[in-house]
C-alpha positions in Angstrom: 5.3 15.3 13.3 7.3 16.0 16.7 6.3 14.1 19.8 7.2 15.1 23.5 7.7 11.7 26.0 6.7 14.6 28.7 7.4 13.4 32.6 5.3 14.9 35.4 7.3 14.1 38.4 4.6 15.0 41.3 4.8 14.3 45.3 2.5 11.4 45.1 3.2 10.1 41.7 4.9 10.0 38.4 3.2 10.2 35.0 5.0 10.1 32.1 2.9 10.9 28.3 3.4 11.3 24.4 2.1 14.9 23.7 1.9 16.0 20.0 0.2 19.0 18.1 -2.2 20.3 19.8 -2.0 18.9 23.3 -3.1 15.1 21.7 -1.8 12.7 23.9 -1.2 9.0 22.4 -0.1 7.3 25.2 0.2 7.3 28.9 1.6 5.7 32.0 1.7 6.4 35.9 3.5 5.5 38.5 2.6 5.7 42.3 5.0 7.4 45.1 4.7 7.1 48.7 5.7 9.7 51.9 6.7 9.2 55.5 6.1 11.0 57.6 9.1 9.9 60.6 8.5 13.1 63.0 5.8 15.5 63.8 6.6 18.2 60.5 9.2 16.1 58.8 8.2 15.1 55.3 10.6 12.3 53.6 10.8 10.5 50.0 13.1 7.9 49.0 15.2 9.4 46.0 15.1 6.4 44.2 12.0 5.5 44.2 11.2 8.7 42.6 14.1 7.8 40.0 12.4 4.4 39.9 8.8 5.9 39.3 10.0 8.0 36.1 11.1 4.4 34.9 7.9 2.5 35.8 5.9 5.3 34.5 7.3 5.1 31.0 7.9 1.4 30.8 4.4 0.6 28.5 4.8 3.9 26.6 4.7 3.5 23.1 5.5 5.7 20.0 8.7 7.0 18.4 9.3 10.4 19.9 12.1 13.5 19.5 12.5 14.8 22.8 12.2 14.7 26.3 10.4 17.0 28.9 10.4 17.4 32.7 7.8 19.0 35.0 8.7 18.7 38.6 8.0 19.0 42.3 10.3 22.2 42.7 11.5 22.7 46.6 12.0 19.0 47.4 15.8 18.1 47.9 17.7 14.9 47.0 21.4 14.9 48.4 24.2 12.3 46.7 27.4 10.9 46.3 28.5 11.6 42.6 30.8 8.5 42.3 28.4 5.8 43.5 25.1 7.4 42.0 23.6 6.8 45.4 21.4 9.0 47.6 22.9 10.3 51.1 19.8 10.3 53.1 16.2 10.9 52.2 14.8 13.3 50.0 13.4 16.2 52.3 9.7 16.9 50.6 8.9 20.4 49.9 6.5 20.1 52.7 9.2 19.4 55.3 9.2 21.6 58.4 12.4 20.6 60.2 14.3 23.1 58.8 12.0 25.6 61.0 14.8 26.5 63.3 17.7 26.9 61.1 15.7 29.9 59.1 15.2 31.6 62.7 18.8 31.3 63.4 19.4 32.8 60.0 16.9 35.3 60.5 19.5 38.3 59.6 19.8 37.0 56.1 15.9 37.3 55.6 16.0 40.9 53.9 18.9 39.9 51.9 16.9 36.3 50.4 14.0 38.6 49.6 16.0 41.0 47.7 18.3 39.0 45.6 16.0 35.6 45.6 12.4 37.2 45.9 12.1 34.5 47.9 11.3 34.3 51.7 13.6 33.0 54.5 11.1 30.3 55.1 11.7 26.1 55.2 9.6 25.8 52.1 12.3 26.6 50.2 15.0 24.2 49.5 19.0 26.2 51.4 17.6 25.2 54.6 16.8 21.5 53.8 19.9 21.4 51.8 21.5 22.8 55.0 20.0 20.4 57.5 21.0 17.5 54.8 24.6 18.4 55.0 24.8 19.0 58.9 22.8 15.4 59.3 25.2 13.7 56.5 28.5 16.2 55.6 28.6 18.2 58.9 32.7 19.7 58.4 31.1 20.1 54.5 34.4 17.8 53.2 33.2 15.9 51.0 30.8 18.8 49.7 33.6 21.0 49.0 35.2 18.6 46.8 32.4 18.3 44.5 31.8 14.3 45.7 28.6 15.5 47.6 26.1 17.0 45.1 22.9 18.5 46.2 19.8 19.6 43.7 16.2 19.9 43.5 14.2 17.1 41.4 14.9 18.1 38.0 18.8 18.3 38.8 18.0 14.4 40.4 16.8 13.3 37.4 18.8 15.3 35.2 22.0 13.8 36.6 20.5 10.6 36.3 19.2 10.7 32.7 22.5 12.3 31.4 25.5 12.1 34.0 25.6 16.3 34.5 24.5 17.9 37.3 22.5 20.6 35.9 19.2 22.5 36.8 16.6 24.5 35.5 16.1 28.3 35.8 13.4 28.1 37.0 14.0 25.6 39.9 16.7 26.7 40.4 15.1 30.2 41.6 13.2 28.2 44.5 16.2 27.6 46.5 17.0 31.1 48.1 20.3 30.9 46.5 19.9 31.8 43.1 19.3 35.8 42.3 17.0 36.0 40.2 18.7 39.3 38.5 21.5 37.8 37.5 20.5 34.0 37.5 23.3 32.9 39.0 24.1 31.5 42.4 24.8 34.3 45.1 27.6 33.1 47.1 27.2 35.5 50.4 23.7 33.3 50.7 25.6 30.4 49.7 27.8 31.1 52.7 25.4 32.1 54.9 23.4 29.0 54.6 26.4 27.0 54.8 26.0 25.4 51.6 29.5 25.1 49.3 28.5 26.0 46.1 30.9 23.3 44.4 28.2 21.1 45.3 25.3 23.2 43.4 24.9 22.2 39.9 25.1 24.1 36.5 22.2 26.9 35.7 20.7 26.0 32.3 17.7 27.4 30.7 14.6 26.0 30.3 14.7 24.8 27.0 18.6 22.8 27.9 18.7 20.4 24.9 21.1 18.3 26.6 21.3 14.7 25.4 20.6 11.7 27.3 22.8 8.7 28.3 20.4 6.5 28.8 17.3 5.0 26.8 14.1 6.0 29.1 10.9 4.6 28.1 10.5 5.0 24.0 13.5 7.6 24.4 16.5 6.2 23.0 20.1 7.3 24.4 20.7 10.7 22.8 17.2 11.7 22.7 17.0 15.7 23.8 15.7 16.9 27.4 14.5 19.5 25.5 12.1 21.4 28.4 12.4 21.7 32.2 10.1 23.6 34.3 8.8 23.6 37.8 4.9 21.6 38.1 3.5 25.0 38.8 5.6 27.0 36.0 4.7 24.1 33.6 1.0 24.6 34.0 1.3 28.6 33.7 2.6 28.0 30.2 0.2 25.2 29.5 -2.4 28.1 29.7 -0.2 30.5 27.8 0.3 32.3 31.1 2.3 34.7 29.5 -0.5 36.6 28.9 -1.7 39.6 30.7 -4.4 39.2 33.5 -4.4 35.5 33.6 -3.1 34.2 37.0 -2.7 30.2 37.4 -4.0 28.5 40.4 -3.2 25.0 40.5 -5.4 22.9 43.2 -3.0 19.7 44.1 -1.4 18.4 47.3 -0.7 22.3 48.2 -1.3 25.0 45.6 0.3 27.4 43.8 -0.7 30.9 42.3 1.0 32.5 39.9 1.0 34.9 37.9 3.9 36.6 35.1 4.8 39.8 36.2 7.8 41.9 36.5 7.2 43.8 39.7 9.3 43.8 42.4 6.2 45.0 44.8 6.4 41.3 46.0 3.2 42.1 49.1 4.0 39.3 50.5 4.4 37.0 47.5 7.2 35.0 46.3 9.0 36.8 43.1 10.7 33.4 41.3 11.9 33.1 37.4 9.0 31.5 35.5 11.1 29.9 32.4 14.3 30.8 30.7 12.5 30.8 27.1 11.5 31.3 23.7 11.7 35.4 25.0 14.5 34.9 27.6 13.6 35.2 31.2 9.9 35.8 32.3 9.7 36.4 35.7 6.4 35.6 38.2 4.8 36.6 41.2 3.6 33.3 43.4 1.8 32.7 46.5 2.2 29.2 47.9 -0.3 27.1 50.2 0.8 24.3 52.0 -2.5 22.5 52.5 -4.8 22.3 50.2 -5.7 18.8 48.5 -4.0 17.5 51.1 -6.7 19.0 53.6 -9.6 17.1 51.6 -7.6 13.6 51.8 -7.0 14.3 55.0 -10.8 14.8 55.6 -11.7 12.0 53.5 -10.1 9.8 55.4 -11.2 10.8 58.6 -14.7 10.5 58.0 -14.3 7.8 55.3 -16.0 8.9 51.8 -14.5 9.2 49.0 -13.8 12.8 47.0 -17.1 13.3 45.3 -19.0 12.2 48.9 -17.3 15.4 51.0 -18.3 17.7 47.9 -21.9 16.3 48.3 -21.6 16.1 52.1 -20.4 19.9 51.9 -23.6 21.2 50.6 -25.2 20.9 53.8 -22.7 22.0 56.0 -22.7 25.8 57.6 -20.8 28.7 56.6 -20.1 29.9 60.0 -17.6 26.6 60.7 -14.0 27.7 59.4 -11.4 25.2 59.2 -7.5 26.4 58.8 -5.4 23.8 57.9 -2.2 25.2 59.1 -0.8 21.5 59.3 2.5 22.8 58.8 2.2 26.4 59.4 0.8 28.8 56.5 1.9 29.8 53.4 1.7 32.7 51.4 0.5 35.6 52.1 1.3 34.9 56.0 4.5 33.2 55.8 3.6 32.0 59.4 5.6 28.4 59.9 4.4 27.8 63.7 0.5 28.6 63.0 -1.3 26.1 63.9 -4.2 24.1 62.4 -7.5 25.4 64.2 -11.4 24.2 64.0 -13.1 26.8 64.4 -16.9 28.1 64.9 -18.2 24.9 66.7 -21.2 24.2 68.4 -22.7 21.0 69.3 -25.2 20.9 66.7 -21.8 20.9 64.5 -21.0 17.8 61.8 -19.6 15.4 59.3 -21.2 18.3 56.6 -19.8 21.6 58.6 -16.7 19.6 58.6 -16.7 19.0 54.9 -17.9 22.3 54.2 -15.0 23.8 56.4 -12.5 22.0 54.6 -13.9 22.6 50.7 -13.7 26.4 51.8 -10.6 26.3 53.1 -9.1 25.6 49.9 -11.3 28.6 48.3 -10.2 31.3 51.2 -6.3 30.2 51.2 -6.5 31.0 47.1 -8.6 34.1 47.4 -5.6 35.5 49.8 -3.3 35.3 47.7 -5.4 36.4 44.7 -6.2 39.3 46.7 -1.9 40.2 47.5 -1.9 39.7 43.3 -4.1 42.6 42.8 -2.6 44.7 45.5 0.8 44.8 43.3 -1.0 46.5 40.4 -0.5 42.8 38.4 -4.3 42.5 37.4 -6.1 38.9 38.0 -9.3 39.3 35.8 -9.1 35.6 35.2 -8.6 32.8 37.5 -7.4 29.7 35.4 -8.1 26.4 37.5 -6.4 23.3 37.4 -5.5 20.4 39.5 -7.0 17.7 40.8 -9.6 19.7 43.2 -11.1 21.3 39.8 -13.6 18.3 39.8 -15.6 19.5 42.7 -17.9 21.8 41.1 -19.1 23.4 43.9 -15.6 24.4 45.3 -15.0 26.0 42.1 -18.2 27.7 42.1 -17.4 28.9 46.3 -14.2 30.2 44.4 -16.0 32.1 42.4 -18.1 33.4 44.9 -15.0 34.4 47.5 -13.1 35.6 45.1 -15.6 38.0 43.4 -13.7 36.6 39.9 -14.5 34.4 36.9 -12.9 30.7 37.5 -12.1 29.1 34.0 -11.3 25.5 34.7 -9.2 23.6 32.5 -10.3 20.1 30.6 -7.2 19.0 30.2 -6.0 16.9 33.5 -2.5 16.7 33.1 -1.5 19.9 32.5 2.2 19.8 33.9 3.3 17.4 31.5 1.3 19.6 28.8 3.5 23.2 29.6 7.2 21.2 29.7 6.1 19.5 26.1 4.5 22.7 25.0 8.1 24.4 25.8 9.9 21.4 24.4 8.1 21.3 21.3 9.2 24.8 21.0 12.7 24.0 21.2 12.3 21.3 19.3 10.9 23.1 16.3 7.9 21.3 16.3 5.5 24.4 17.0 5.6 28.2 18.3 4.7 30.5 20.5 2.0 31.6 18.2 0.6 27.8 17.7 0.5 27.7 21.3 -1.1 30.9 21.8 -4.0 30.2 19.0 -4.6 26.5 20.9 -8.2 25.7 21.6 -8.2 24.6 25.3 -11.1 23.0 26.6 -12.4 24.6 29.2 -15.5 25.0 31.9 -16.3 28.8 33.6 -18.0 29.7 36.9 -18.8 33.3 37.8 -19.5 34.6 41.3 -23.2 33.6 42.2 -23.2 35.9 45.5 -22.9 40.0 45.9 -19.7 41.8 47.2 -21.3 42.1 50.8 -21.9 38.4 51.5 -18.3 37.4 49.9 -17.1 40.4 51.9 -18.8 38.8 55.5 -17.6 35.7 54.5 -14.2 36.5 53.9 -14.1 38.3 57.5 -15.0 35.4 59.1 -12.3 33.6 57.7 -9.8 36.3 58.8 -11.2 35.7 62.3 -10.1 31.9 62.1 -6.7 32.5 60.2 -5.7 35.2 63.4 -7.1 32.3 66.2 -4.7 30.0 64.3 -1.6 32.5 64.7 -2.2 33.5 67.9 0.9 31.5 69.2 2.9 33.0 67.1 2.2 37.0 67.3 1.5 37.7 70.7 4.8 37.5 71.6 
């Protein structure tokens, strides 16, 4: 029976598991993974530790397995020197900012990235980081043009280190702003307009690769197949068999991420990416990104020093008319708005620790319902919210969810469902299941529907705007 040693590479840890038929999981390991934070905006991980983590997190697995699988933190970029192995600086998080003013001075390229990429010229996305990286570390691009210099996202890190290529995934790859996503190649007027040497861009390769490994990793002997690849977000779209139509994926973790498979090119202020190169070639996706989500309620935790479950209680007796917009790092999707700025607002002095914790649970359920809201507006139909991430086990944002967002919320069971969707598509490749096993599977799963009418989501979702146009204000009046 085929086994899957699946590795979920996330921002703040690594967890590696054996997945067989079914979703069954026999064994498990984690490993944690620390940020810094050096400069207001600026968002750094060391690149080996993160190598490190995939190692510690598979050190007690046990079990004979037939492939490999990789779901990864997408826009975060590792820079290194291809003879010694080593990293040249830090890897810049996904999250970074600093890259803030090399989009604006790159602003005439904007229509073209959202054309070709159906990306936006925004620091989220990984040419800019890779550009800062090679002004800080390669600045006359020498050693970049000879191939010695190699840049990637974190599957083409780990790639390169499991296996000595310098490959990445489609789908990945399609977060940089330098890949069109027509053609699924690299676009080299972008490439040159970022300033980024495409000798030091690695390989396109599906997501299904099958390349061999040349190293043992874990219960993995050398040779075993990486047999899957995909984005975190992309790998829980196909954990829920998001191929299927009016299912949009919103994944509640650090930030999170909304997606939904869809062909359109009526982007509405959207990202348009490549979900997976797969069983059925490309399936393409529309995604709306939020910077601060989770990371708003571990923020808040420890401010006010309770745990998780504590703010969720705390929360129930907080008002509705406090908003909190946690635009720690400007917003995401659908505002694309990268010097908004976090604002508090609706304060009185009868305000506390409960409107606070009420602001900030909300938060999380207005930044989704945006973005669910653009989805609709594209004709790509979102009758089904399906839920996942680590914020899914506060009932009571998932129920406020429900309420905003006027929709049914189905929250998945199943915790780990980024290593499940890379060893779902290995196990594919693999031969160890189909698409038709996956799409019969039996997911366990827990529904909310809205509890409140149109009219009070619709007040509610106006005072939001109110607070979301307060937090902007620096940056549209001119």
């Amino acid at each position: 029976m085929t086994s899957v040693l699946a590795i979920d590479q996330g921002t703040q840890s690594t967890k590696a598991l054996v997945v067989g038929r079914g979703h069954t999981i026999t064994s498990r390991g984690v490993a944690p993974l620390e940020r810094t934070f050096p400069r207001t905006g600026w968002v750094e991980q060391d690149a080996e530790a993160i190598w490190d983590s995939v190692v510690a997190a598979t050190r007690g697995i046990n079990g004979k397995v037939d492939g490999i699988s990789l779901s990864t933190q997408r826009g975060t970029v590792v820079a290194w020197d291809s003879v010694t192995g080593r990293p040249i600086g830090p890897a810049l998080s996904w999250q970074d900012q600093r890259a803030v003013a090399i989009c604006e001075r790159l602003g005439h390229l904007s229509s073209a990235v959202e054309v070709r990429t159906g990306l936006l010229l925004d620091p989220m996305f990984s040419a800019a980081k890779i550009s800062w990286l090679l002004d800080a570390y390669d600045p006359d691009r020498t050693l970049t043009r000879t191939g010695r210099v190699k840049v990637g996202t974190i599957d083409s890190w780990l790639l390169w280190r499991l296996t000595g290529r310098h490959l990445t995934e489609a789908g990945n790859a399609s977060r940089t702003s330098l890949l069109d996503i027509g053609t699924v190649a690299w676009d080299p007027e972008l490439c040159d307009g970022f300033n980024v040497p495409m000798e030091c861009l690695p390989e396109v390769v599906s997501s299904m690769p099958m390349v061999h490994t040349a190293i043992p990793l874990g219960p993995a002997p050398a040779g075993t197949p990486v047999a899957g690849v995909l984005g975190d977000s992309h790998a829980a779209l196909f954990a829920n068999a998001g191929w299927l139509s009016g299912s949009v994926k919103a994944s509640y973790g650090t930030g999170s991420s909304i997606m939904a498979a869809s062909e359109t090119t009526n982007a509405n202020g959207l990202c348009r990416t490549i979900a997976w190169d797969g069983p059925a070639g490309v399936t393409r996706a529309l995604e709306g990104n939020i910077r601060s989500s989770g990371a708003t309620l571990t923020w808040l935790c420890e401010l006010l020093g309770v745990s998780a479950p504590e703010l969720s209680a705390l929360a129930l007796g907080g008002s509705p008319e406090v908003h909190l917009v946690p635009a720690f790092g400007g917003l995401g999707a659908p505002y694309w708005d990268a010097r908004a700025v976090g604002v508090l607002d609706g304060l009185d002095m009868s305000s506390g620790r409960a409107d606070l914790a009420r602001a900030a649970l909300e938060s999380v359920a207005f930044q989704v319902y945006d973005v669910l809201a653009a989805v609709n507006a594209t004709g790509t139909p979102a009758t089904t919210v399906l839920a996942d991430g680590g914020a899914t086990a506060s009932d009571l944002l998932m129920q406020w969810q429900a309420d905003i967002a006027q929709a049914t919320v189905v929250v998945s069971d199943e915790p780990e469902l980024s290593a499940l969707g890379s060893a779902d598509l290995a196990g594919v490749a693999l031969g160890g299941w189909s698409v038709a096993d996956l799409e019969g599977l039996d997911r366990p799963r827990r529904a909310f529907t809205p509890s409140v009418s149109l009219a009070a989501a619709t007040s509610a979702r106006e005072g939001w705007a109110l607070a979301v146009a307060r937090a902007r204000l620096t940056s549209t009046d001119g």
